[in-house]
C-alpha positions as CSV (number, residue, x, y, z in Angstrom):
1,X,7.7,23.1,15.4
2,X,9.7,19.5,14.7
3,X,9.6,19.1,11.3
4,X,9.3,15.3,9.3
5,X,12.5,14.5,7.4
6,X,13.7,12.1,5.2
7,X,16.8,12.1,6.3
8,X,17.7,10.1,9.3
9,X,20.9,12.9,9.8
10,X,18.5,16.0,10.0
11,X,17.9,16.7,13.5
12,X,20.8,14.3,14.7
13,X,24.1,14.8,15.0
14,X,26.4,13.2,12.4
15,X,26.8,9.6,12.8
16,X,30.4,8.9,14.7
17,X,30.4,5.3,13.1
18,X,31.8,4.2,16.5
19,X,31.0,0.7,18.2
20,X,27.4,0.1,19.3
21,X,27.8,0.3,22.9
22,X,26.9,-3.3,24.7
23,X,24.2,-1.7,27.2
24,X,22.2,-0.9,24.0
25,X,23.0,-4.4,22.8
26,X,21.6,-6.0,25.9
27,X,18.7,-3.4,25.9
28,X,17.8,-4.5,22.3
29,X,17.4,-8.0,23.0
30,X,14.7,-7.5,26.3
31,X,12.5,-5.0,24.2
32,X,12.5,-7.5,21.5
33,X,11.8,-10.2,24.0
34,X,8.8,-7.9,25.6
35,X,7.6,-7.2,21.7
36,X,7.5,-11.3,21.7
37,X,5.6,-11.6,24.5
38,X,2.8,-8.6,23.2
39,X,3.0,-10.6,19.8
40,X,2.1,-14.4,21.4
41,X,-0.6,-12.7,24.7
42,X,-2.9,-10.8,21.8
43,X,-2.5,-13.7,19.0
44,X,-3.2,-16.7,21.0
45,X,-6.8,-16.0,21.2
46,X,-6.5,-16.9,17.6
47,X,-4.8,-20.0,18.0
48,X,-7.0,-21.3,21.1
49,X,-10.0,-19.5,18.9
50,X,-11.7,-23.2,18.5
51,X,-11.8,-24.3,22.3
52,X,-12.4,-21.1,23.2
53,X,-15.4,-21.3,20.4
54,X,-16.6,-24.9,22.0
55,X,-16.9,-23.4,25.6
56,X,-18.2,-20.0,25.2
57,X,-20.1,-20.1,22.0
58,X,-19.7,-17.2,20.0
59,X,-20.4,-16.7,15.9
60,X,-17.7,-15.9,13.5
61,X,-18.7,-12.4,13.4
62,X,-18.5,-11.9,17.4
63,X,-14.7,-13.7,17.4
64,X,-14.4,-11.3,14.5
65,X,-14.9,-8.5,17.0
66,X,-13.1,-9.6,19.9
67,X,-10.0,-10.5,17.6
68,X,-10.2,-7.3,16.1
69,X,-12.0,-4.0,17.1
70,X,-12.5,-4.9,20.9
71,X,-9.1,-5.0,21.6
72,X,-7.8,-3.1,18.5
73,X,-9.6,0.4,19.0
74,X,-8.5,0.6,22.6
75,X,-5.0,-0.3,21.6
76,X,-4.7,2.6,19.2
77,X,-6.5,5.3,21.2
78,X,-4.8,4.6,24.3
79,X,-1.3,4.3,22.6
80,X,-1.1,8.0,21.9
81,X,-1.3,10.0,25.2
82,X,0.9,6.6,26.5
83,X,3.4,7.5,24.4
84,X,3.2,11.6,24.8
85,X,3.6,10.7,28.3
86,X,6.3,8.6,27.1
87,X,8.1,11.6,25.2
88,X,8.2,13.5,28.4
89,X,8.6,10.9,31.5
90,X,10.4,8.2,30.6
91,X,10.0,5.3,27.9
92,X,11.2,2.5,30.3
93,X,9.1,2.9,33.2
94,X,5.8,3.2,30.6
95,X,7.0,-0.4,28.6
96,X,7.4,-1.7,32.5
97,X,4.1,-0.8,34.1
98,X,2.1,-1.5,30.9
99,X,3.6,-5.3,30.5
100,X,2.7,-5.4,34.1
101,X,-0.8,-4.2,33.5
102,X,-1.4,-6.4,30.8
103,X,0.5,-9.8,32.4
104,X,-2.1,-9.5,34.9
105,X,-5.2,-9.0,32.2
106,X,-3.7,-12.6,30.3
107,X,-4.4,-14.3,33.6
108,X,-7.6,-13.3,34.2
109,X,-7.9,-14.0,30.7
110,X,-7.9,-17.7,31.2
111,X,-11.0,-17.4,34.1
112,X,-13.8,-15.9,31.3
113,X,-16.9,-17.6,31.5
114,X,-18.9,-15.6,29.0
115,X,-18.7,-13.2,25.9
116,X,-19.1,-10.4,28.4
117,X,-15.8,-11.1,30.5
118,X,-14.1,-12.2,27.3
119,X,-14.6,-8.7,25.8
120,X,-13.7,-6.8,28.9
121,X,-10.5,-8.8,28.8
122,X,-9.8,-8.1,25.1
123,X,-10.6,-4.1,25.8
124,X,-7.5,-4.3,29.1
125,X,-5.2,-5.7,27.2
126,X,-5.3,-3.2,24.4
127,X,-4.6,-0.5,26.7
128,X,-2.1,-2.6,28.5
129,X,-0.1,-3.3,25.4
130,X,-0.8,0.2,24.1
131,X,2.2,1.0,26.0
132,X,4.9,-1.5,24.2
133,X,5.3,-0.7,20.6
134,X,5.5,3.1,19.9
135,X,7.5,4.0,23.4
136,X,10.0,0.9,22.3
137,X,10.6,2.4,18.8
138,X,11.5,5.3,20.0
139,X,14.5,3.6,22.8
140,X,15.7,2.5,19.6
141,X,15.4,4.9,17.5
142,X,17.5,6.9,20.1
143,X,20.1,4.5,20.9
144,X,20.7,3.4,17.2
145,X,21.8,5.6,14.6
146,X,21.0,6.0,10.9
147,X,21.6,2.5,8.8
148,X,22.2,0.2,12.3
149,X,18.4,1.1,12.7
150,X,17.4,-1.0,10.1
151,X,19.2,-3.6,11.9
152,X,18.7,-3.0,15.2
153,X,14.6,-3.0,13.8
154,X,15.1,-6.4,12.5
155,X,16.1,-7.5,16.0
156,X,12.8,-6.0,17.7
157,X,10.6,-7.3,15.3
158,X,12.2,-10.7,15.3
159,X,11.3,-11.1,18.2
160,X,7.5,-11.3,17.4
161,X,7.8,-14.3,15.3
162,X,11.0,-15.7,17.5
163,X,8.2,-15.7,20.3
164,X,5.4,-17.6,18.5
165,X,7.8,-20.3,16.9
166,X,8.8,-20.3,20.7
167,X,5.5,-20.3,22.4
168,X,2.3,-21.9,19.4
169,X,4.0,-25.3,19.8
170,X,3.8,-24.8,23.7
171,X,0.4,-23.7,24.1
172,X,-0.7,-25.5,21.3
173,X,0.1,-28.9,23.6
174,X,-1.1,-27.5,26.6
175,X,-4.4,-26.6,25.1
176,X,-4.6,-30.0,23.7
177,X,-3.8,-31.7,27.0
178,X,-5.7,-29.1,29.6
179,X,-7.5,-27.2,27.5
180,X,-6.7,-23.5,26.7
181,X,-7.6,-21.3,30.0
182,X,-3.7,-22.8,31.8
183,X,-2.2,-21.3,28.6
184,X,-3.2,-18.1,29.8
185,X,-1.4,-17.8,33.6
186,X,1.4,-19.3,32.3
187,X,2.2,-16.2,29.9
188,X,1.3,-14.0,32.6
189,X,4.2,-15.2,34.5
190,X,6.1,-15.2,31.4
191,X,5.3,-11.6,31.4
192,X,6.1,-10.7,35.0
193,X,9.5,-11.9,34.8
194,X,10.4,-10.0,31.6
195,X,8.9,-7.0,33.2
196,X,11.5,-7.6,36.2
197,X,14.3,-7.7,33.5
198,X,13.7,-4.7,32.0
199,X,14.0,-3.1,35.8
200,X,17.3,-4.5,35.7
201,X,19.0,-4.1,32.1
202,X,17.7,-1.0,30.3
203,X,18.4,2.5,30.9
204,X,16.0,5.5,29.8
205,X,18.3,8.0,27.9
206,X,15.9,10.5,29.7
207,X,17.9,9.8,33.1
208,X,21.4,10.2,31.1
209,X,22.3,13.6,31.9
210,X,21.1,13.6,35.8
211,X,24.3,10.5,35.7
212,X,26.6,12.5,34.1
213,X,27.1,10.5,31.0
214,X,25.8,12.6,28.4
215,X,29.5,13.4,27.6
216,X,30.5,9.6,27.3
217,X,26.8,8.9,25.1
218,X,26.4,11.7,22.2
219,X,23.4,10.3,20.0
220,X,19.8,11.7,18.8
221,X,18.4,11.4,22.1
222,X,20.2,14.2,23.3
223,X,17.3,16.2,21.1
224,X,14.7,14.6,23.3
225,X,15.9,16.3,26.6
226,X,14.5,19.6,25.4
227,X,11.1,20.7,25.3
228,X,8.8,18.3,23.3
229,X,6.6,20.0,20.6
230,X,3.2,20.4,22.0
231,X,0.6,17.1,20.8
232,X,-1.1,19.1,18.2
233,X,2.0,20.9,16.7
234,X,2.9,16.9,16.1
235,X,-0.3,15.9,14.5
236,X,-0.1,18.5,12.0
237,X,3.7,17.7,11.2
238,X,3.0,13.8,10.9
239,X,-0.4,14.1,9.0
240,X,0.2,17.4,7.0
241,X,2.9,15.6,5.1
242,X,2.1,13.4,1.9
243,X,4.9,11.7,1.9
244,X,3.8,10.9,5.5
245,X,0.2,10.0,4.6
246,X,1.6,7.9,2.1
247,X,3.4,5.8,4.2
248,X,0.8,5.3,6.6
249,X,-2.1,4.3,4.3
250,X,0.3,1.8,2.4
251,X,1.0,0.8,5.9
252,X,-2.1,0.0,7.0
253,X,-3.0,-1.9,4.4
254,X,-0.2,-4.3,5.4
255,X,-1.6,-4.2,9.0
256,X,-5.2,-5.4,7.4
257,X,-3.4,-8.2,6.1
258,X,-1.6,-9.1,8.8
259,X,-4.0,-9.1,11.3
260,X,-6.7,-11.0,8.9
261,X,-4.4,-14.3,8.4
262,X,-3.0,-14.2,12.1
263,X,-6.5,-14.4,13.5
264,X,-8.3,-16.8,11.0
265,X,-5.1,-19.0,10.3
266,X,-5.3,-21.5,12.7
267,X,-9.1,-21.2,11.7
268,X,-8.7,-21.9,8.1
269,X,-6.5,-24.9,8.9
270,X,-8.8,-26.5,10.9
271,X,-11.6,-26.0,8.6
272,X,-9.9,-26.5,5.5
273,X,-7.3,-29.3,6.5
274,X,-8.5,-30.6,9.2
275,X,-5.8,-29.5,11.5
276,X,-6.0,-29.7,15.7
277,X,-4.4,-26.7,17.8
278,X,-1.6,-29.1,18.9
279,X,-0.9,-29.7,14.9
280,X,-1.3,-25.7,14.2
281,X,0.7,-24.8,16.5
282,X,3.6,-26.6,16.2
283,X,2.8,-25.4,12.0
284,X,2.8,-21.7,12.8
285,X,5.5,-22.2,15.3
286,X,7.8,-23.6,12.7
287,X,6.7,-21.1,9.7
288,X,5.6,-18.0,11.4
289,X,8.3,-18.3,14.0
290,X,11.3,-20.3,12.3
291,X,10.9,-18.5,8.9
292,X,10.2,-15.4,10.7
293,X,13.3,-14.9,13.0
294,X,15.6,-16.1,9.7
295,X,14.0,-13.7,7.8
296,X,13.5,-10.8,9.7
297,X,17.5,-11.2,10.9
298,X,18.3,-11.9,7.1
299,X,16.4,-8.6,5.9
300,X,17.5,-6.7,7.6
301,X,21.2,-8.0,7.1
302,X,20.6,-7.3,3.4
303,X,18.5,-4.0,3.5
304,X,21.0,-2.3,5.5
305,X,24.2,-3.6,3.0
306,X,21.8,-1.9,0.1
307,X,21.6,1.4,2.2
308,X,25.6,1.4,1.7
309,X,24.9,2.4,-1.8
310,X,21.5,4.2,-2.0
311,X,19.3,5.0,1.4
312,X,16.5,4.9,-0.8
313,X,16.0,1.1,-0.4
314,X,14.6,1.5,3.0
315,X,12.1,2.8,0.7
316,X,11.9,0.6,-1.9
317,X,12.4,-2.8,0.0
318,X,8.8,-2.9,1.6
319,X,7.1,-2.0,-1.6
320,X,8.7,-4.9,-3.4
321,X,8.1,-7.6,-0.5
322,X,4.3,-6.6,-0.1
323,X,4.4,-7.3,-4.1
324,X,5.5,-10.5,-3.5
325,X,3.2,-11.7,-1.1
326,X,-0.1,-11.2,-3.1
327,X,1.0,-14.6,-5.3
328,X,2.6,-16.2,-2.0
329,X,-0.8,-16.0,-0.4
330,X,-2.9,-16.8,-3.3
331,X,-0.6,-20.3,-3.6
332,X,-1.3,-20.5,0.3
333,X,-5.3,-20.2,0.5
334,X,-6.2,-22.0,-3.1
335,X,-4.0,-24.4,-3.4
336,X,-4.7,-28.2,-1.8
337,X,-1.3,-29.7,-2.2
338,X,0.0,-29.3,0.6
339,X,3.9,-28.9,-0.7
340,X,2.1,-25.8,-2.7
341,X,0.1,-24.5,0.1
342,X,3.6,-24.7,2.6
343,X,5.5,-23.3,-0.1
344,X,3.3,-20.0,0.1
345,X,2.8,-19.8,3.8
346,X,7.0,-19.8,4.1
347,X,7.3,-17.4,1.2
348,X,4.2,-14.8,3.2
349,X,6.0,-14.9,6.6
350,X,9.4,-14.2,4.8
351,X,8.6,-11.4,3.2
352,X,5.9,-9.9,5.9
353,X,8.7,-10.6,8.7
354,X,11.1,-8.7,6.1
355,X,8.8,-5.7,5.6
356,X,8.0,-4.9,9.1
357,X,11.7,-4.1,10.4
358,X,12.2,-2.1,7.1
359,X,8.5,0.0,7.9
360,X,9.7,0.8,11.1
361,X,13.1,2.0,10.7
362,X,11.6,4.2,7.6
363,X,9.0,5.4,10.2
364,X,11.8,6.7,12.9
365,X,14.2,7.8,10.1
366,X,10.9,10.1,8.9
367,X,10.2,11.7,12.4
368,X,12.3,14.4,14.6
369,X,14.0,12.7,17.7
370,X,12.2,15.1,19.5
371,X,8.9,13.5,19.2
372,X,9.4,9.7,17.7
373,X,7.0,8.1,20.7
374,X,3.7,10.4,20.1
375,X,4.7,10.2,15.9
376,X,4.9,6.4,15.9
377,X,1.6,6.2,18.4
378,X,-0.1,8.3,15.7
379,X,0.8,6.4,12.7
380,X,-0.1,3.2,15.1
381,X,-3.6,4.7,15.8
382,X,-4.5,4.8,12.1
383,X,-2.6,1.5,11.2
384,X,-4.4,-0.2,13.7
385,X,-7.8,1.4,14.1
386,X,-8.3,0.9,10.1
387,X,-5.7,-1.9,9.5
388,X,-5.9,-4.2,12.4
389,X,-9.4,-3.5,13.5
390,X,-11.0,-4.1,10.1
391,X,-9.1,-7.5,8.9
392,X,-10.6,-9.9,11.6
393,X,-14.5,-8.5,11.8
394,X,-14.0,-8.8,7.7
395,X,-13.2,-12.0,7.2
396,X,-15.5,-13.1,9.6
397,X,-18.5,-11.4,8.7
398,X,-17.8,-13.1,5.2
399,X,-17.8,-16.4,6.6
400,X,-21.2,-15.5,8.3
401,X,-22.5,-13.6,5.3
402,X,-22.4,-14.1,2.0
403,X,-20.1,-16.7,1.7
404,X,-22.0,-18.9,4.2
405,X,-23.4,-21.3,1.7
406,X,-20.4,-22.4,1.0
407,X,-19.5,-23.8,4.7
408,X,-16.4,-24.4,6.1
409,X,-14.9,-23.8,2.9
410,X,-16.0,-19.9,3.3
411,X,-12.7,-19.0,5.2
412,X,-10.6,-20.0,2.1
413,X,-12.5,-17.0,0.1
414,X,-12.7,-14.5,2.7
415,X,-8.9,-14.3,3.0
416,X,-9.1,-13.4,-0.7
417,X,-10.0,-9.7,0.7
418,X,-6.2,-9.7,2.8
419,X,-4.8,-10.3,-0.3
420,X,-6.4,-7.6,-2.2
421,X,-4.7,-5.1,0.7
422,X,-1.7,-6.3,0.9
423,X,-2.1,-5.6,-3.4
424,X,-2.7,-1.7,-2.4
425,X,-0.6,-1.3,0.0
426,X,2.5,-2.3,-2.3
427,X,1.1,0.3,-5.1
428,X,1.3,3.0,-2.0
429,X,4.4,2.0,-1.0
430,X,5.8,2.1,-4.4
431,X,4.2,6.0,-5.5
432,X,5.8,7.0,-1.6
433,X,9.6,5.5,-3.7
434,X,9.2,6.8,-6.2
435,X,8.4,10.3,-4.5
436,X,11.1,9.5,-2.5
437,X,13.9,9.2,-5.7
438,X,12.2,12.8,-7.2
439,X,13.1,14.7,-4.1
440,X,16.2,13.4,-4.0
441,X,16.9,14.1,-7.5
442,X,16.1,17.8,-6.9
443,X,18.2,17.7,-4.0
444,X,21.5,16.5,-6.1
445,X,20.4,19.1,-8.8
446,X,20.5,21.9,-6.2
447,X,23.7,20.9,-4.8
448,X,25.4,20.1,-8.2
């Protein structure tokens, strides 16, 4: 049975510290691109959420649902057998077909006429982007070895934010101009064409060996040509670990906060500061997407020049940045200056678009080669099903419920509860360090 490890050299083969080969390089920088694309095509519901609210009237609670659990529980179910399948047919031609599925859903997106066809979309496109995340992890965690993860992580994820400062200001106008259902098609073609490149650039280290360059390409993919562990022989590695459970409980407390101030952002502004979609998005493009690339690139940069002297800060980094954010946030939701309130929105997306690179390059470094894909989907199942399914319904059934009297100001309160998790999840993260620096410490003992 594959076994979870610590360290990113167990089940690999030593690290040659040659040159990253350019392929893998290009291939980086489309799976970021396609991570982009998932990151803007199940957001910008939030961002379009008030025109969308205006023609198909909907309560708080209901866009609560659709933002959330409708798409979210789909996502997280369907991501597992995806990414089995992944593990044993080939990780590019699942990311391809799936951004094709779900190009195709965005389109139709923009023809809804009611809450029924708005929900049917919301459930496609969590099983079309089902197949993105996991399947992409585990590319990289094959093609990049040990401390480049971290780096190569900050790429991928940089691409989520890189996207929205990209594409908010852009849909933001067109949604302003023609409303939001053109915003829709036009990301579907957006999608089509990245699902053409990926054709083109990368390579599934699964086809290596049948082109005779397994010789030329030693790395921990090699491990993934034989025999996967069955699904269940997985399950009980990845959730029969504390360390393990650790990390994803801590980590899906980040998720609830994530998802909970993506979806009721552009909300709040409007609500609370009086803010259109064509002013939000070029806000969110600047702050979520600007601050984001910088500091997801930045991050990583520094992380991985940590890892030079201790490999424990992959650990430690994420618990301090989640710290960080609880004051960030509260300075960002209670505060009406509006240098105050900016000064905590750029401080959040720092450190969140810091933490997520650092989460995931932890998450590969903790799972065999041999089954990376179904391991990620299963930590993704619980992140999302608990973390990104609960935020939105949360904070809308307190604007509904019992903070209702207090009208549009509601949403400034209800965010409260993100901050709260985001709270937790650093206390997790830091008792998964500090278990972390006691094994290790046995570990130098026994070899002294």
């Amino acid at each position: 049975m594959a076994e979870v490890v610590l360290d990113g050299t167990k089940g690999e083969k030593p690290e040659s510290g040659g040159k990253v080969e350019r392929r893998h390089i290009f291939a980086l920088i489309i799976l970021s691109g396609i991570f982009g694309i998932n990151t803007v095509d199940r957001n910008m519901f939030g961002l379009l959420l008030p025109q969308i609210q205006q023609d198909i009237p909907m309560s708080d609670t209901v866009l609560g649902i659709l933002m959330g659990p409708a798409f979210v529980i789909v996502y997280s179910v369907a991501g597992v057998p995806l990414a089995w399948l992944a593990d044993r047919t080939g990780r590019r031609n699942i990311i391809v077909i799936g951004l094709t599925f779900w190009s195709g859903v965005i389109a139709a997106t923009g023809f809804a006429t009611n809450m029924i066809h708005m929900l049917v979309a919301r459930i496609a496109l969590g099983v079309g982007e089902a197949s993105n995340l996991a399947p992409s992890s585990a590319l990289i965690g094959d093609m990049f070895r040990e401390r480049r993860r971290v780096m190569a992580m900050a790429v991928f994820t940089a691409g989520g934010p890189l996207a929205i400062m990209i594409f908010y200001p852009i849909l933001g106008w067109v949604a302003s101009t023609y409303g939001w259902r053109p915003a829709y098609p036009m990301m579907a073609v957006i999608g089509i064409i990245m699902a053409l490149l990926t054709l083109i650039v990368v390579r599934d280290h699964k086809s290596r060996k049948n082109e005779g360059e397994a010789a030329q390409d030693e790395s921990a993919a090699d491990a993934v040509q034989e025999e996967a562990p069955t699904f269940g022989e997985t399950a009980r590695t990845v959730l029969g670990t504390k360390k393990f459970l650790l990390f994803i409980i801590g980590g899906t407390m980040v998720g609830l906060n994530y998802s909970a101030l993506l979806a009721w952002l552009p909300t709040f502004f409007l609500r609370v500061h009086d803010m259109d979609a064509q002013a939000t998005g070029v806000l969110l493009g600047t702050y979520k997407g600007l601050f984001g690339v910088v500091a997801a690139i930045t991050g990583g940069l520094v992380v991985t020049w940590l890892m030079r002297f201790d490999n424990r800060w992959l650990a430690w980094s994420p618990a301090l940045l989640c710290a960080a954010m609880v004051p960030s946030q509260m300075m960002l939701l209670l505060s009406d200056s509006p240098i105050l309130w900016q000064i905590g929105l750029a401080v959040e997306t720092m450190a969140l678009a810091c933490i997520n690179p650092c989460l995931f390059a932890l998450l590969v470094t903790l799972l065999n080669p041999k089954i990376r894909a179904t391991g990620t989907a299963l930590y993704l199942l619980i992140f999302n099903l608990v973390g990104q399914s609960l935020g939105p319904p949360l904070i809308g059934a307190l604007n509904d419920g019992p903070l209702a009297y207090i009208g549009g100001e509601a949403i400034r309160f209800s965010l409260l509860a993100a901050v709260v998790a985001i709270g937790l999840g650093a206390v997790l993260l830091f008792l998964l360090s500090f278990m972390i620096d006691r094994e290790q410490a046995k570990e130098e003992e026994t070899s002294a």
